[in-house]
C-alpha positions in Angstrom: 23.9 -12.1 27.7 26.9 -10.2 29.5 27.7 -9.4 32.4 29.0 -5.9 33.7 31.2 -5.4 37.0 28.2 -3.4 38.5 25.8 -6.4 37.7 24.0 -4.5 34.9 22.6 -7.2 32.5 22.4 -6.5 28.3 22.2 -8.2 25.6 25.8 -8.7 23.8 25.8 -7.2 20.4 26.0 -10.1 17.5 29.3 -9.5 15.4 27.9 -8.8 11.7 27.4 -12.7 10.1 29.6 -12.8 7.3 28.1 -11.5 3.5 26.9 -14.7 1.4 27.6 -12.3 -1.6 30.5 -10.3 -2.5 30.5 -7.3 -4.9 31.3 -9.4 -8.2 28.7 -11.6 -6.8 26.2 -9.4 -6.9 27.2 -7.7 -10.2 26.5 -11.1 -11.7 23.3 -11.1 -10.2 22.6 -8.1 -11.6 23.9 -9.3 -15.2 21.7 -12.5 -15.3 18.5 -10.2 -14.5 19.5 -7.4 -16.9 19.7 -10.3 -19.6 16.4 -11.9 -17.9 14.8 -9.1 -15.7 11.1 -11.9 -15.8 13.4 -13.9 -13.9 11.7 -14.6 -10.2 13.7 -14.3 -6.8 13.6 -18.6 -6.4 15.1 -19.2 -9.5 17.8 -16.7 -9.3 18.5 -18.2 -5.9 18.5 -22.2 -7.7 21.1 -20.2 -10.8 23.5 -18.7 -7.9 23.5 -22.1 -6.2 24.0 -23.9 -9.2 27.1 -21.2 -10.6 28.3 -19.5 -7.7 28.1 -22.6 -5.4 26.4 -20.6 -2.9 23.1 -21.3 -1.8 20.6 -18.5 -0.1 17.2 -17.9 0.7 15.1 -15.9 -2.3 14.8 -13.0 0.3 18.7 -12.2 0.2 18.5 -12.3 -3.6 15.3 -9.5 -3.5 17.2 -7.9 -0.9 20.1 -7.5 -3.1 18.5 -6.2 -6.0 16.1 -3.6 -3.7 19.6 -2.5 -2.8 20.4 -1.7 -6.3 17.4 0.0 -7.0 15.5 -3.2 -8.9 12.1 -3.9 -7.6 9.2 -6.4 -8.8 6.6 -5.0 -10.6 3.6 -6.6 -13.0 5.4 -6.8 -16.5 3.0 -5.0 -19.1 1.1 -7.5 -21.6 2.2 -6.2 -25.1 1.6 -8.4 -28.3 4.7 -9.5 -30.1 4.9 -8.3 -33.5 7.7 -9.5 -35.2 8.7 -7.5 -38.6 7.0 -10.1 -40.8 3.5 -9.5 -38.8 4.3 -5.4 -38.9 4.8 -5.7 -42.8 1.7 -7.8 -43.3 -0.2 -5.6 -40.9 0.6 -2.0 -42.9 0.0 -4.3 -46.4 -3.7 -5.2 -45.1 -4.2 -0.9 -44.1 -2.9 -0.1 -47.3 -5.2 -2.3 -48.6 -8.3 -1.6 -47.1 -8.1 2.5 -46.6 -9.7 3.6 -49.5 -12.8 0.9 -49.0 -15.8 2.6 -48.9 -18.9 2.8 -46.4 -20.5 0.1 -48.2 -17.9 -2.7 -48.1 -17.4 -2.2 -44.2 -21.6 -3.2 -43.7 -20.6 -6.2 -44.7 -17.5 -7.3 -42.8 -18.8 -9.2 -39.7 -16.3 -8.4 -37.0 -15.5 -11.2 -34.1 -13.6 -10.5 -30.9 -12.9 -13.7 -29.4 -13.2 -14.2 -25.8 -12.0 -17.7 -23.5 -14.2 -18.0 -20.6 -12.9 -20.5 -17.9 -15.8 -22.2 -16.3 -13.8 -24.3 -13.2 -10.9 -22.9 -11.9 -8.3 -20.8 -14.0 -5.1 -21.7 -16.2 -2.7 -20.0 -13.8 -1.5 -16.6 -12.5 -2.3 -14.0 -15.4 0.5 -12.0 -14.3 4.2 -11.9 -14.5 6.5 -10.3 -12.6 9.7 -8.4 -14.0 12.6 -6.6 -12.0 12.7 -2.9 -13.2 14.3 -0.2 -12.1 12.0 2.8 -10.0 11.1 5.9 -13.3 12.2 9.1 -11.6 9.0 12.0 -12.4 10.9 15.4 -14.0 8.2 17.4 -13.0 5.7 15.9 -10.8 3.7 19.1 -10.6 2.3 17.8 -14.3 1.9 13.6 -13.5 -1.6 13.4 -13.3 -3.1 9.7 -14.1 -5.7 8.5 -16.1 -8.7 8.4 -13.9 -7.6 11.9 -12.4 -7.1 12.6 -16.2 -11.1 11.5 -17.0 -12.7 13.2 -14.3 -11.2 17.0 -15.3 -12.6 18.5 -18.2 -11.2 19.1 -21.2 -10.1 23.0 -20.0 -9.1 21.6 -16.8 -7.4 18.5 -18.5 -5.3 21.5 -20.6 -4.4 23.2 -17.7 -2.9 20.2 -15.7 -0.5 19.5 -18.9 0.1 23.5 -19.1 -1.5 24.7 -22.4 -3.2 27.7 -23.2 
C-alpha cells in the first residue's frame, strides 16, 4: 500500500516480474513442438528445465504457445499405413475385383471388437498442439450433422450448386 500527501490509500502498482523466457527461448519451444506437436505442456516444461536450465510451471509453457497461435486439440486417430502395407493393400483389390457374387457368400467377415469389463486401459485420447484453420468462406462451412438433416437440394444449395 501507498500513501498519498492527502491521505488517499491505493494499492502500489507491481513492477512487471521479469520474463522466465526470452524470444530465442520461446522460438525453441516452438521448434521442439513443431518436431513433436503430441508433446504435453508438463513435459515441455521437464525439456526447458532440463536444456534451457529454466524451470516453469506447465501454464507459462501453454501460455506461450496460445500466444503464438498453438492451442491443444484431440489429435485425429488415423491408421498408419506404411508403403509396404499400401502396396499389399492395392495387390489384395487387384486381386479380388473381378470376384464374382458367388465367391463373396462365402467369405465370413469379422470386425473385432475389445470390451473392457473393469475399469479402462487409459485416456483414449491424445492431445497435439495445432495451429487454429482459418474458414475462407464461412458462409459455405456447414457440418456434418447440419449436413444430415438438409436434404439433398437443400444439402446442394449450402455448397452452391445448381
Amino acid at each position: 500500500m501507498h500513501k498519498t500527501q492527502e491521505s488517499e490509500i491505493y494499492n502500489k502498482m507491481k513492477n512487471s516480474e521479469k520474463k522466465i523466457f526470452n524470444e530465442r527461448d520461446e522460438k525453441w519451444l516452438l521448434r521442439q513442438v513443431a518436431d513433436n506437436p503430441k508433446l504435453s505442456a508438463p513435459k515441455l516444461a521437464e525439456i526447458a528445465e532440463k536444456y534451457l536450465k529454466k524451470k516453469c510451471n506447465p501454464e507459462t509453457i501453454r501460455r506461450i504457445l496460445r500466444k503464438h497461435g498453438l492451442h491443444g486439440r484431440v489429435a485425429l486417430k488415423k491408421p498408419f499405413i506404411n508403403p509396404k502395407n499400401r502396396q499389399i493393400r492395392l495387390e489384395f483389390v487387384q486381386e479380388h475385383e473381378k470376384k464374382d457374387f458367388e465367391f463373396w457368400k462365402t467369405v465370413i467377415f469379422a470386425d473385432e471388437s475389445k470390451f473392457n469389463i473393469f475399469g479402462s486401459d487409459g485416456p483414449s485420447k491424445v492431445l497435439e498442439w495445432k495451429q487454429e484453420k482459418k474458414i475462407l468462406y464461412p458462409t459455405l462451412y456447414v457440418n456434418h450433422t447440419q449436413l444430415a438433416a438438409l436434404g439433398p437440394h437443400e444439402a446442394q444449395q449450402a455448397f452452391g450448386a445448381p
